[in-house]
N, CA, C and O atoms as a Tinker XYZ file with bonds, in Angstrom:
   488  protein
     1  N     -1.763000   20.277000  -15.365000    73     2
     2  CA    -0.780000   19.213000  -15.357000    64     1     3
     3  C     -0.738000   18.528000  -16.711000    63     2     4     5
     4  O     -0.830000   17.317000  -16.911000    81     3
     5  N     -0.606000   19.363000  -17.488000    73     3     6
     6  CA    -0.267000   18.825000  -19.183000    64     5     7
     7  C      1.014000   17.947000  -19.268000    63     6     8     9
     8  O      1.862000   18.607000  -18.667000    81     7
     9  N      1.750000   16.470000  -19.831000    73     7    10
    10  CA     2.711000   16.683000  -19.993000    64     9    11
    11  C      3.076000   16.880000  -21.498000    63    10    12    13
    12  O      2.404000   16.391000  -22.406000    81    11
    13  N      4.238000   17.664000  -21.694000    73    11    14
    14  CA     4.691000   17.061000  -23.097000    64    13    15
    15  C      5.172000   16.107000  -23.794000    63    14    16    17
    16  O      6.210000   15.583000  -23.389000    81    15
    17  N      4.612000   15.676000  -24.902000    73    15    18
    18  CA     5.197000   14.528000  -25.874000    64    17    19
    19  C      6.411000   14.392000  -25.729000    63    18    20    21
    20  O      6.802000   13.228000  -25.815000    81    19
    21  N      7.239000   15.234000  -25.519000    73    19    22
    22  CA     8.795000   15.411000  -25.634000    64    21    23
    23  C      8.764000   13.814000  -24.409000    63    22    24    25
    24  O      8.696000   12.607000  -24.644000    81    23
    25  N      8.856000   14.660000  -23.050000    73    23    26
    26  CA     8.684000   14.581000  -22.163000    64    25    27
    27  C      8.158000   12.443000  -22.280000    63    26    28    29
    28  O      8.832000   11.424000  -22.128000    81    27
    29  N      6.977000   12.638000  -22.544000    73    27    30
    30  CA     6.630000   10.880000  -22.314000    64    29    31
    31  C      7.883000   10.284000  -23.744000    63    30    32    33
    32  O      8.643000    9.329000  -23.582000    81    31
    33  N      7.837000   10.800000  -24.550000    73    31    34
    34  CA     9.026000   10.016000  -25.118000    64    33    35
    35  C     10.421000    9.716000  -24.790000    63    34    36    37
    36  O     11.032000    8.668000  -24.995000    81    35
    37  N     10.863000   10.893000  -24.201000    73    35    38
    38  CA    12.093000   10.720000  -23.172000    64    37    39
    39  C     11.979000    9.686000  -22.192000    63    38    40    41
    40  O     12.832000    8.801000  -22.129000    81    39
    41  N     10.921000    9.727000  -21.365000    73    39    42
    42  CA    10.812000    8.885000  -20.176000    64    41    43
    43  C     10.372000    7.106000  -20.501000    63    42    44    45
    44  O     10.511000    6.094000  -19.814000    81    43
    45  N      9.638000    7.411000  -22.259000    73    43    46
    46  CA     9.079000    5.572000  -22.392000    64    45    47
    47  C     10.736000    4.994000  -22.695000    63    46    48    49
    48  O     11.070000    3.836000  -22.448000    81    47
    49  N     11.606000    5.966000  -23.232000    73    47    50
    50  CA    13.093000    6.058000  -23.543000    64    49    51
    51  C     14.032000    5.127000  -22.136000    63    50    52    53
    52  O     14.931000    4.309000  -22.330000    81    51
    53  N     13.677000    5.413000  -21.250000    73    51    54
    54  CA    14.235000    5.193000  -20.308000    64    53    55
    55  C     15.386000    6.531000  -19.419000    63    54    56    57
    56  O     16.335000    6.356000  -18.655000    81    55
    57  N     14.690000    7.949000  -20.014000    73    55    58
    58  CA    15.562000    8.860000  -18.909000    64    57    59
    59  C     14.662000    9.597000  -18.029000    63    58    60    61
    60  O     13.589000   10.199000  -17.994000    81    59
    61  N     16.099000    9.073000  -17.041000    73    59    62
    62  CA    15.408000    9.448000  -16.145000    64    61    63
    63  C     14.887000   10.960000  -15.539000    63    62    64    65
    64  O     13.891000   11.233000  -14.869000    81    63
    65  N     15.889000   11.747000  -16.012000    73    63    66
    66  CA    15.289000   13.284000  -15.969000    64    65    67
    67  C     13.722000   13.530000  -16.332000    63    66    68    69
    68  O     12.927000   14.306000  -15.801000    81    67
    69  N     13.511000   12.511000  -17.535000    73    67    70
    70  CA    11.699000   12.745000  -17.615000    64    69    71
    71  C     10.887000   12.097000  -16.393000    63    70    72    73
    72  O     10.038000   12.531000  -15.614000    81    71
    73  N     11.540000   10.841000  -16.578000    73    71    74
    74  CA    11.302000   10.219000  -14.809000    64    73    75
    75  C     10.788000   11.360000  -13.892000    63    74    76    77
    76  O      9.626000   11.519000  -13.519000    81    75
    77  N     12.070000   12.268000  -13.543000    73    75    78
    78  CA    11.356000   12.718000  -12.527000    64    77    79
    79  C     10.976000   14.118000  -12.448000    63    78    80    81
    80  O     10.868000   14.667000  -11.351000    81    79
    81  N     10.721000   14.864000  -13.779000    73    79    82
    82  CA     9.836000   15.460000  -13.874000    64    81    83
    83  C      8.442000   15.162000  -14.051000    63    82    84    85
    84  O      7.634000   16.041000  -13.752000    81    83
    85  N      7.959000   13.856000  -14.571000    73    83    86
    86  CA     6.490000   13.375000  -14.371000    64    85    87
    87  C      6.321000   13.343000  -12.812000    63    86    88    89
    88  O      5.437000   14.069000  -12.356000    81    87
    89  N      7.032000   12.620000  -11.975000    73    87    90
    90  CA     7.187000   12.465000  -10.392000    64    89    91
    91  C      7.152000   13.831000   -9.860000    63    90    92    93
    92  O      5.963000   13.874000   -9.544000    81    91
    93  N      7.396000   14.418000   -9.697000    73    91    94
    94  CA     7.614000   15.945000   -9.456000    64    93    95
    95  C      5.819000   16.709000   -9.633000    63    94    96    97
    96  O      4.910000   17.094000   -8.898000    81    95
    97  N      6.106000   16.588000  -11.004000    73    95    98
    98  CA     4.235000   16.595000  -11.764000    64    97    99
    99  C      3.006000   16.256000  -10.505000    63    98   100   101
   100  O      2.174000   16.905000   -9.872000    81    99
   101  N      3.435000   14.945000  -10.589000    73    99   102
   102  CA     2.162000   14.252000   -9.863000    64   101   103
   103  C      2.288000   13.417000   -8.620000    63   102   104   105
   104  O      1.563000   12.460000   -8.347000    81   103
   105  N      3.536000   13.993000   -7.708000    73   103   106
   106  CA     3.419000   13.259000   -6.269000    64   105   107
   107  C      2.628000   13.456000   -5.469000    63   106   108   109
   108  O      1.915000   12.753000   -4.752000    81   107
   109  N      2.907000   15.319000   -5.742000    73   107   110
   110  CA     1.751000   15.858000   -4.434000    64   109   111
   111  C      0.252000   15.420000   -4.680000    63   110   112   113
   112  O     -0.496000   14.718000   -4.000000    81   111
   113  N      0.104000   15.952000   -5.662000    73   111   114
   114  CA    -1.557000   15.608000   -6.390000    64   113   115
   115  C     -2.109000   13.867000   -5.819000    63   114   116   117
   116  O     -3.097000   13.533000   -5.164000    81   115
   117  N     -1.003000   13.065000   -6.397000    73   115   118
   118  CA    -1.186000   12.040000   -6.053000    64   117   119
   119  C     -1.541000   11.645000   -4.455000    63   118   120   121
   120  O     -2.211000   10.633000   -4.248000    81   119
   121  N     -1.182000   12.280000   -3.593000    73   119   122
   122  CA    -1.045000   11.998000   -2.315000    64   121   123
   123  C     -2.215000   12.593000   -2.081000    63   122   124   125
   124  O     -3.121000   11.850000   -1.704000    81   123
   125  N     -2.433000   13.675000   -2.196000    73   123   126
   126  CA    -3.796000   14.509000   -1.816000    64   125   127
   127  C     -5.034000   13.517000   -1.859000    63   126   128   129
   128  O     -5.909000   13.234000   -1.040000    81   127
   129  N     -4.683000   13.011000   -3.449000    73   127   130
   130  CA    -5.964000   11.888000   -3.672000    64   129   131
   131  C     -5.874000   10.604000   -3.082000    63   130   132   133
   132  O     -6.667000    9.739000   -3.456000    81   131
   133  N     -5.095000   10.368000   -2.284000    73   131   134
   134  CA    -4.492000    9.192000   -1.833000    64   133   135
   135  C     -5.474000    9.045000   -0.332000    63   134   136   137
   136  O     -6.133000    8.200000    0.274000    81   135
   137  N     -5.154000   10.148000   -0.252000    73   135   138
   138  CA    -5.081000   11.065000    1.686000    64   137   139
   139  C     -6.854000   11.173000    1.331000    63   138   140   141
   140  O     -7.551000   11.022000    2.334000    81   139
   141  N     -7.411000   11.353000    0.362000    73   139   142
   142  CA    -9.252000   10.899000    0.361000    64   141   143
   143  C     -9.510000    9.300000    1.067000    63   142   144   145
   144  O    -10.449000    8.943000    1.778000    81   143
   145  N     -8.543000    8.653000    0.681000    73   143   146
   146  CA    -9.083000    7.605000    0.811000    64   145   147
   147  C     -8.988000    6.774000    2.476000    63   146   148   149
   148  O     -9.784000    6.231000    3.242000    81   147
   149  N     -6.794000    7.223000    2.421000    73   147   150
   150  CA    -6.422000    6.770000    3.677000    64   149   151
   151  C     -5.776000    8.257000    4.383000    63   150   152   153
   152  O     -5.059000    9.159000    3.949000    81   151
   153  N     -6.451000    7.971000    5.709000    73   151   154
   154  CA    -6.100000    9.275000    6.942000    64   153   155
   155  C     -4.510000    9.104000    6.979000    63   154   156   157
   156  O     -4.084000    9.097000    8.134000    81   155
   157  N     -3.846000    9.010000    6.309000    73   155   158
   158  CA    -2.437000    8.558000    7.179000    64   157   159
   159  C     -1.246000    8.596000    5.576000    63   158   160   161
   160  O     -0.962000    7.800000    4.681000    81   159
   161  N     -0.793000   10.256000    6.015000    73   159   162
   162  CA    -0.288000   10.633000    4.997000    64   161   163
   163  C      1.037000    9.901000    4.643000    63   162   164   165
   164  O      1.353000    9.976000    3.456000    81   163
   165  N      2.031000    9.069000    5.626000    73   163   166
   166  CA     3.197000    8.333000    5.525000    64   165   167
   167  C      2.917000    7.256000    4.646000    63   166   168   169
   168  O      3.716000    6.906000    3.777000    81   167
   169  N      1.350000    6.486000    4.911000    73   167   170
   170  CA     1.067000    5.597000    4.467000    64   169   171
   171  C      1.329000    5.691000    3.135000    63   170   172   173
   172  O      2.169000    4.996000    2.564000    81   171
   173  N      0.464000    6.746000    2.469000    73   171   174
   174  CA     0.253000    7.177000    1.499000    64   173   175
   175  C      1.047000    7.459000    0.381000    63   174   176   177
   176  O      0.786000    7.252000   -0.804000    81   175
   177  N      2.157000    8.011000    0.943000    73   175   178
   178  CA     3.562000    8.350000    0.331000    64   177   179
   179  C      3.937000    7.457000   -0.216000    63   178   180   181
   180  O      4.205000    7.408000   -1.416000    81   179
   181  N      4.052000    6.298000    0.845000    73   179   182
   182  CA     4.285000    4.905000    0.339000    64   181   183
   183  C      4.191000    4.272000   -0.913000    63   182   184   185
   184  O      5.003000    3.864000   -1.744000    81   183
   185  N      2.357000    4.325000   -0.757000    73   183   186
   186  CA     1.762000    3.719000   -2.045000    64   185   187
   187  C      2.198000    4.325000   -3.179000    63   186   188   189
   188  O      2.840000    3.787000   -4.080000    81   187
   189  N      1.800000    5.570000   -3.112000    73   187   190
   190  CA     2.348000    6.742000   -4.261000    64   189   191
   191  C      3.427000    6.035000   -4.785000    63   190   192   193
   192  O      3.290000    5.223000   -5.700000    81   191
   193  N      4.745000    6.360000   -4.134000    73   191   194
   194  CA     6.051000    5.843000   -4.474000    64   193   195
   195  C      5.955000    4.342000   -5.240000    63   194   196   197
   196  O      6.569000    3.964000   -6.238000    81   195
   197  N      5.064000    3.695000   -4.502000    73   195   198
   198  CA     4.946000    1.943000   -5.648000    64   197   199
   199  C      4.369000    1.705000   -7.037000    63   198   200   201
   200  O      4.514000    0.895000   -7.952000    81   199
   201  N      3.326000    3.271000   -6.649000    73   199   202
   202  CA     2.880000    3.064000   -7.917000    64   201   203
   203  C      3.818000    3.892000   -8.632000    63   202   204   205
   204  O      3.115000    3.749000   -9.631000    81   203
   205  N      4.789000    4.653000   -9.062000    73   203   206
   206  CA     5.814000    5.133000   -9.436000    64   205   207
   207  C      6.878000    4.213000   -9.900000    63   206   208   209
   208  O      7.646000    4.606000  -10.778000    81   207
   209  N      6.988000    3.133000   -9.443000    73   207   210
   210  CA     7.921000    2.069000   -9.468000    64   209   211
   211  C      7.544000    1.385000  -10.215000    63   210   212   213
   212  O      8.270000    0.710000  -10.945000    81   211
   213  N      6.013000    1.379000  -10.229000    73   211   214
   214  CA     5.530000    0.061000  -11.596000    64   213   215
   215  C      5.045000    0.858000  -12.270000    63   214   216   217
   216  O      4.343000    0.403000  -13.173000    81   215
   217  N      5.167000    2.322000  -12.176000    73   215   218
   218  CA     4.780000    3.047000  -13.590000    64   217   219
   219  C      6.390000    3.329000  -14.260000    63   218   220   221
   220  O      6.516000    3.995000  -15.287000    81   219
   221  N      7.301000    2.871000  -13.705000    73   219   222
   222  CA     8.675000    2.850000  -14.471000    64   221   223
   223  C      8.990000    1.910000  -15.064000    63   222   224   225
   224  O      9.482000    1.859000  -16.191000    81   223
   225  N      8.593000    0.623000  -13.973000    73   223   226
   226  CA     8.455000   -0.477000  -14.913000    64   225   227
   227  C      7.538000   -0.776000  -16.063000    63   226   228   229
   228  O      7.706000   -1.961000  -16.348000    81   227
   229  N      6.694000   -0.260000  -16.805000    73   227   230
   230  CA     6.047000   -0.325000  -17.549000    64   229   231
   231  C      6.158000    0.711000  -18.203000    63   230   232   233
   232  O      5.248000    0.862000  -19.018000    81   231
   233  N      7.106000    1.699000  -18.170000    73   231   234
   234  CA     7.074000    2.836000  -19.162000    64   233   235
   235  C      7.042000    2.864000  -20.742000    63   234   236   237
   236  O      6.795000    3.746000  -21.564000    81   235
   237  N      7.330000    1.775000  -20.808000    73   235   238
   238  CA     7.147000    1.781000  -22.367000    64   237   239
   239  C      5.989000    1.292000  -22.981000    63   238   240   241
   240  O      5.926000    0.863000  -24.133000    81   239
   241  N      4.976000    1.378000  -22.088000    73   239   242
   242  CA     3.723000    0.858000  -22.412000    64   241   243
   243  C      2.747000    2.416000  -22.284000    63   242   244   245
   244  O      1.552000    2.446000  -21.991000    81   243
   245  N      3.352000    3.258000  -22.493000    73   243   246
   246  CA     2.461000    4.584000  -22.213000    64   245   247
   247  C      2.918000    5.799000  -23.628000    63   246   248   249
   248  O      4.008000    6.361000  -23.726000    81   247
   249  N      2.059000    5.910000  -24.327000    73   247   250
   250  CA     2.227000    6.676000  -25.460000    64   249   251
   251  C      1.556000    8.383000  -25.226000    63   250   252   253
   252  O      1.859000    9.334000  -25.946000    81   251
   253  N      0.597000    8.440000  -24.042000    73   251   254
   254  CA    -0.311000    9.694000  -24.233000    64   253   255
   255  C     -0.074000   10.289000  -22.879000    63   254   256   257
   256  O      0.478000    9.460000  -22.155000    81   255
   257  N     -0.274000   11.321000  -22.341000    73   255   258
   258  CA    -0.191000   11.738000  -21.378000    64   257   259
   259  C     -1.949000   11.151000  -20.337000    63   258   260   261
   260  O     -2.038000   11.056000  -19.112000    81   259
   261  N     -2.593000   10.990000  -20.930000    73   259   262
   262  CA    -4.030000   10.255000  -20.534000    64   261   263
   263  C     -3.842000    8.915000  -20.068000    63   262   264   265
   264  O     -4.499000    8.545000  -19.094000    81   263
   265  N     -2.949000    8.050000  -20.688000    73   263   266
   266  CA    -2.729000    6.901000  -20.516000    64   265   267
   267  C     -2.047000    7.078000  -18.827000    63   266   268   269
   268  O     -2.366000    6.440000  -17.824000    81   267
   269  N     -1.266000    7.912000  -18.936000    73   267   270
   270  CA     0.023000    8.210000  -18.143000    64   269   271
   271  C     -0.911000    8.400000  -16.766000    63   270   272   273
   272  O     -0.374000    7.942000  -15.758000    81   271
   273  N     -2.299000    9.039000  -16.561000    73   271   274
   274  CA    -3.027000    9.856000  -15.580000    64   273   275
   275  C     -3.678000    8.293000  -14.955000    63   274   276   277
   276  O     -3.546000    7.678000  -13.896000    81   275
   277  N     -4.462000    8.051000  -16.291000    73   275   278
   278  CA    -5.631000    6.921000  -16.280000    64   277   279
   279  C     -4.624000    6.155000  -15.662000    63   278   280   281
   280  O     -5.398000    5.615000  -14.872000    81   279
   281  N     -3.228000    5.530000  -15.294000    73   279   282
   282  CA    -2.569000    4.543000  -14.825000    64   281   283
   283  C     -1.901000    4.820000  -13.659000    63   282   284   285
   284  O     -1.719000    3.807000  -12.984000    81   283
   285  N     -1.410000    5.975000  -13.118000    73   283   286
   286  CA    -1.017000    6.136000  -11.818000    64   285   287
   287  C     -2.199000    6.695000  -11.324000    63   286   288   289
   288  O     -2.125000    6.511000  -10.109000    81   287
   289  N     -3.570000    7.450000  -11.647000    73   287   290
   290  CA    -4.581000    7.605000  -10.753000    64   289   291
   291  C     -4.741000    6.528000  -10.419000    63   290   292   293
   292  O     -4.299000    6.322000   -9.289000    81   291
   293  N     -5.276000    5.532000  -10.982000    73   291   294
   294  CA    -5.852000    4.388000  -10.677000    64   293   295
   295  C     -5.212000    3.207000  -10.128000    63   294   296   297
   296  O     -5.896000    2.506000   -9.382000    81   295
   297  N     -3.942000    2.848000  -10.387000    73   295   298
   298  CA    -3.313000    2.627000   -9.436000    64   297   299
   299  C     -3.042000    2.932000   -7.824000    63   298   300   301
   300  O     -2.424000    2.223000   -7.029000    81   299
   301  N     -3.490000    3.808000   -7.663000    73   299   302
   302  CA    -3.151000    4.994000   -6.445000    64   301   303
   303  C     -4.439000    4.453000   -5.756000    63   302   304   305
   304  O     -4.564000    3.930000   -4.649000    81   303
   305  N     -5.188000    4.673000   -6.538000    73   303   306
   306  CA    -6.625000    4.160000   -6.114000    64   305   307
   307  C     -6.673000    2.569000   -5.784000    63   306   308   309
   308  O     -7.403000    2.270000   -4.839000    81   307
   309  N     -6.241000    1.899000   -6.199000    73   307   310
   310  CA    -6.291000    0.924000   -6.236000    64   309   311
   311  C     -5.802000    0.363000   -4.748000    63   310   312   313
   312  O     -6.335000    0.028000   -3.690000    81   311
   313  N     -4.333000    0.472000   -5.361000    73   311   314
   314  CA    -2.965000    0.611000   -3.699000    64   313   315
   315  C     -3.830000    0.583000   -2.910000    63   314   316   317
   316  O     -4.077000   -0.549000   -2.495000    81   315
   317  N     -4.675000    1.719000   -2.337000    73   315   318
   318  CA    -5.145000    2.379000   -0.809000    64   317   319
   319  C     -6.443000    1.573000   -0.755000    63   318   320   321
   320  O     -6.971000    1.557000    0.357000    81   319
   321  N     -7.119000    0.843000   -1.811000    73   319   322
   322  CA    -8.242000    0.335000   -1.667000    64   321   323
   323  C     -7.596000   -1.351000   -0.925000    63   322   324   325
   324  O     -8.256000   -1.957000   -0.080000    81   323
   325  N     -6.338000   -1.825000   -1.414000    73   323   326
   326  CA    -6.050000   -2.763000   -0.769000    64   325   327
   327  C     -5.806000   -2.627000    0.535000    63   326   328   329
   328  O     -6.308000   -3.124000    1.543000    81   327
   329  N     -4.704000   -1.652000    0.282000    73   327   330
   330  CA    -4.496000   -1.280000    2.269000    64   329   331
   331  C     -5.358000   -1.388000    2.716000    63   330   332   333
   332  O     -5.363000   -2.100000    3.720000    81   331
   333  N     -6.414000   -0.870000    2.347000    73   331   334
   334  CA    -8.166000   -0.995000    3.372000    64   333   335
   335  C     -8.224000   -2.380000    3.685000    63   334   336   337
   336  O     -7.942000   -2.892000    4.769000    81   335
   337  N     -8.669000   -3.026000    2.503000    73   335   338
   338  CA    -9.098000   -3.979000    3.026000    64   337   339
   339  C     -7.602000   -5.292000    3.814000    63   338   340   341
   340  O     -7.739000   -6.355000    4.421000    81   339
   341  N     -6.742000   -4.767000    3.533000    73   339   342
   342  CA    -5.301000   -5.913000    4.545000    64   341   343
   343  C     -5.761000   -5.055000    5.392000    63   342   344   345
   344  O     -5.980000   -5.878000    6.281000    81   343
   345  N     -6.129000   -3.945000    5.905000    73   343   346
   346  CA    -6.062000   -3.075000    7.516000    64   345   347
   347  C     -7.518000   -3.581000    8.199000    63   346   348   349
   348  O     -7.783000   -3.341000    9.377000    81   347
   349  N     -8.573000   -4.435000    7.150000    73   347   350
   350  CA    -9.590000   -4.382000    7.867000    64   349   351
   351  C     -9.605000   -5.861000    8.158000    63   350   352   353
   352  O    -10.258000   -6.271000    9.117000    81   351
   353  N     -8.806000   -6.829000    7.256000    73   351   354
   354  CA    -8.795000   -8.547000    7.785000    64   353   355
   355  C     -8.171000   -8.255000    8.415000    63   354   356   357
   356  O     -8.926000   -8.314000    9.386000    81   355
   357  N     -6.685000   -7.704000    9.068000    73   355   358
   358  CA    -5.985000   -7.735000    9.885000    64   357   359
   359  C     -6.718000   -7.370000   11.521000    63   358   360   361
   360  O     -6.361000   -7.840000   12.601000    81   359
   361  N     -7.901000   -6.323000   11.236000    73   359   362
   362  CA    -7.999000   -5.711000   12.736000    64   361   363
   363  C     -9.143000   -7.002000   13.051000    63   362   364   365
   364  O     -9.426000   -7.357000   14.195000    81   363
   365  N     -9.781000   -7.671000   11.688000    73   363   366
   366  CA   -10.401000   -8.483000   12.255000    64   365   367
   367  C     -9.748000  -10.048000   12.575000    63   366   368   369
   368  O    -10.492000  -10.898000   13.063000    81   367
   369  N     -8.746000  -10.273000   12.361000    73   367   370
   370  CA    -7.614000  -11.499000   12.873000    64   369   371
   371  C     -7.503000  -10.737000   14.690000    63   370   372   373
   372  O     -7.911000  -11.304000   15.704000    81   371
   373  N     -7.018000   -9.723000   14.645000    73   371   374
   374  CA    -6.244000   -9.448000   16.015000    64   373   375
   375  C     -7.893000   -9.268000   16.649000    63   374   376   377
   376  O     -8.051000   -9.979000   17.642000    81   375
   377  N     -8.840000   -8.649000   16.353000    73   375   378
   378  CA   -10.106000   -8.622000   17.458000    64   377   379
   379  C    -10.126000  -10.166000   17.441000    63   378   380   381
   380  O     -9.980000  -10.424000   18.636000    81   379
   381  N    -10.239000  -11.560000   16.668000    73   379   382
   382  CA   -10.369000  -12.224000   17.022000    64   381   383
   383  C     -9.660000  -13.129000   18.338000    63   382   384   385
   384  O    -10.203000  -13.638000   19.318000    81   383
   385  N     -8.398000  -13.097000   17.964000    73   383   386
   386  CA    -7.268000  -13.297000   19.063000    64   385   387
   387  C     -7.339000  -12.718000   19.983000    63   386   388   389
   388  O     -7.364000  -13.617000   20.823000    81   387
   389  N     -7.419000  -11.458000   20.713000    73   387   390
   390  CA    -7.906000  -10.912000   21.668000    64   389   391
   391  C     -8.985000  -11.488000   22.249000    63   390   392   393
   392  O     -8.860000  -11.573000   23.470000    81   391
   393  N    -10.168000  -11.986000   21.741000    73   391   394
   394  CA   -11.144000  -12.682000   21.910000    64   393   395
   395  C    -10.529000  -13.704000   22.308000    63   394   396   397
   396  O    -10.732000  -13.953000   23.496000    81   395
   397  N     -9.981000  -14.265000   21.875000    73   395   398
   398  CA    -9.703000  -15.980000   22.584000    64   397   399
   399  C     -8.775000  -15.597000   24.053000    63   398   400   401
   400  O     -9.057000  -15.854000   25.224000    81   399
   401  N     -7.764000  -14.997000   23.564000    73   399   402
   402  CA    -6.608000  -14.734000   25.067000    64   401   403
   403  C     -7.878000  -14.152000   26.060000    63   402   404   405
   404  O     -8.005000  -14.525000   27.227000    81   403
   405  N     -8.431000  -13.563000   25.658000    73   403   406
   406  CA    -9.548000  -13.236000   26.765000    64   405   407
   407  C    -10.546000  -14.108000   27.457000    63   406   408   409
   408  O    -10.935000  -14.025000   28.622000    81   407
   409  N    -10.960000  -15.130000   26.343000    73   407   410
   410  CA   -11.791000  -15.901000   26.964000    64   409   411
   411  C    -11.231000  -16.962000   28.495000    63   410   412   413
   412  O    -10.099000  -17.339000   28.795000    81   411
   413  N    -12.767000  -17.220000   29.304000    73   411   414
   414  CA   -12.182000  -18.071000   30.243000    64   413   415
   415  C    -11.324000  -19.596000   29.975000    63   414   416   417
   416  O    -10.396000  -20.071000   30.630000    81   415
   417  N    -11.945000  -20.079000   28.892000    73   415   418
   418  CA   -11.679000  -21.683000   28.422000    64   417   419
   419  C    -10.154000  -21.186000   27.784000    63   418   420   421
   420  O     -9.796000  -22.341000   27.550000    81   419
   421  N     -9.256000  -20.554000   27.430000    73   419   422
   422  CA    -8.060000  -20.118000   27.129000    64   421   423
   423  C     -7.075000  -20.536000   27.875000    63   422   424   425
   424  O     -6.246000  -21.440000   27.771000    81   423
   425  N     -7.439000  -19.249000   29.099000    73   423   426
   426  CA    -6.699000  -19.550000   30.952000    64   425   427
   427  C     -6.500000  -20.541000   30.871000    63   426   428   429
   428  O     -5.353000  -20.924000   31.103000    81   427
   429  N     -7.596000  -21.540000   30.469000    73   427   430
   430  CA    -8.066000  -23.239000   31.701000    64   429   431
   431  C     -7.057000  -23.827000   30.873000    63   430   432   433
   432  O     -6.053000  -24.271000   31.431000    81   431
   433  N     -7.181000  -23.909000   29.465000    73   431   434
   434  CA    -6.276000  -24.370000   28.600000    64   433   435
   435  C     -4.827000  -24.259000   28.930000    63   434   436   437
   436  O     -3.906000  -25.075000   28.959000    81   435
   437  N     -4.931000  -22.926000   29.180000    73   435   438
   438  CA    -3.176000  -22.393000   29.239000    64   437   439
   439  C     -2.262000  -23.346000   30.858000    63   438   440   441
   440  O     -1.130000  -23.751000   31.121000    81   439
   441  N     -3.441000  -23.311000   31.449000    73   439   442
   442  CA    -2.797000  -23.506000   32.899000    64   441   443
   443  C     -2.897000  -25.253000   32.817000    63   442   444   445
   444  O     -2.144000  -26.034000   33.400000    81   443
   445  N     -4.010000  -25.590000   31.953000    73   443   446
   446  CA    -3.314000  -27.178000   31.879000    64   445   447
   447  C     -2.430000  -27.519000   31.622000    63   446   448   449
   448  O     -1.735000  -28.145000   32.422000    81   447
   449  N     -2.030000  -27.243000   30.300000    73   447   450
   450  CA    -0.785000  -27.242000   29.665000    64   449   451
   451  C      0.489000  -26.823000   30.447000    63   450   452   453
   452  O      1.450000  -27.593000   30.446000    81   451
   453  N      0.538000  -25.814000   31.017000    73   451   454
   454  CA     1.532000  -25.570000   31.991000    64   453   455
   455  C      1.901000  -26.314000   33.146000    63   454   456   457
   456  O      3.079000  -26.263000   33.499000    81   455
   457  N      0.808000  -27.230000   34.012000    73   455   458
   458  CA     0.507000  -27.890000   34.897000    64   457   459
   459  C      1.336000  -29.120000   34.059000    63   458   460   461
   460  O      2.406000  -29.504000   34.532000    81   459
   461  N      0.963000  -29.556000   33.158000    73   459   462
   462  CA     0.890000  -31.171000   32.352000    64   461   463
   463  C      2.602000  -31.385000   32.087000    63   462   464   465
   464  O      3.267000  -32.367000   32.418000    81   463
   465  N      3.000000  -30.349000   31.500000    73   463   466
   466  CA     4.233000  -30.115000   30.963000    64   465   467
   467  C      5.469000  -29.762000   31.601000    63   466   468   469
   468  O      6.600000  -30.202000   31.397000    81   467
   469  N      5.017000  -28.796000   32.498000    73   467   470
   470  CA     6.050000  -28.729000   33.783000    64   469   471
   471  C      6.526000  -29.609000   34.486000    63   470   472   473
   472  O      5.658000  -30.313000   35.004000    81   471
   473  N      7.953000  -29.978000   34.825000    73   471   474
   474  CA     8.126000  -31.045000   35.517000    64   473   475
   475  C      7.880000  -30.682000   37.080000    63   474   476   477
   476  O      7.675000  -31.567000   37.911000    81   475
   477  N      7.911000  -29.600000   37.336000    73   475   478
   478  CA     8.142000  -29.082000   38.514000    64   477   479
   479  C      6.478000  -29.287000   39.468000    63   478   480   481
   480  O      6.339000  -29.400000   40.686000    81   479
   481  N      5.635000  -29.279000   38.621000    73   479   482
   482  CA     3.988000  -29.364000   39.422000    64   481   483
   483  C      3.889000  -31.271000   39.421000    63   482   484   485
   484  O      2.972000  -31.847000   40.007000    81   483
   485  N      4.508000  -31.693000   38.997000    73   483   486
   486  CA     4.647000  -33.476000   39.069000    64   485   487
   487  C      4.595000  -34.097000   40.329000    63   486   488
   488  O      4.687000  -35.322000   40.419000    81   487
């Protein structure tokens, strides 16, 4: 996966044909290494694709084809390391909530409130 100079100068240029021959280059690859991290290849695609988006937005900040690797690998890496951790506060928000709707003092709560507020139990 060499690219050519041509190639990153066209694309720090702003065309897009180099665009998406780098994309082309390194989606699959990208995903493969993606798919190490997270089981869930849609997910993945995802990230890929964002980091693609802010490697366009910053294209003119990339002179070497190394630069070009070192910044969407690691990005990529990066992406899926967040997903982890938003997928792991999140499961621990919802185990918590589950925890409460479950608990008994919840019910007691719930049915006061319903009792208190209702005009109809008056």
């Amino acid at each position: 996966m060499t690219l050519q100079q041509e190639i990153i100068e066209r694309f720090k240029s702003g065309d897009k044909n180099a665009f998406k021959e780098i994309f082309e280059t390194f989606f699959n690859p990208l995903c493969a290494f993606g798919n190490k991290y997270i089981n869930d290849h849609n997910e993945v695609e995802d990230l890929v694709q964002d980091v693609f988006v802010s490697f366009w937005e910053r294209r003119r900040n990339f002179d070497h084809a190394d630069t070009i690797k070192t910044f969407i690998y690691t990005s990529v890496r990066n992406n899926c390391l967040n997903h982890l951790k938003h997928q792991a506060v999140r499961h621990k928000h919802e185990d918590a909530l589950i925890y409460e709707l479950e608990s008994d003092q919840f019910f007691t709560n719930q049915v006061i409130e319903e009792e208190s507020f209702n005009p109809h139990y008056s």
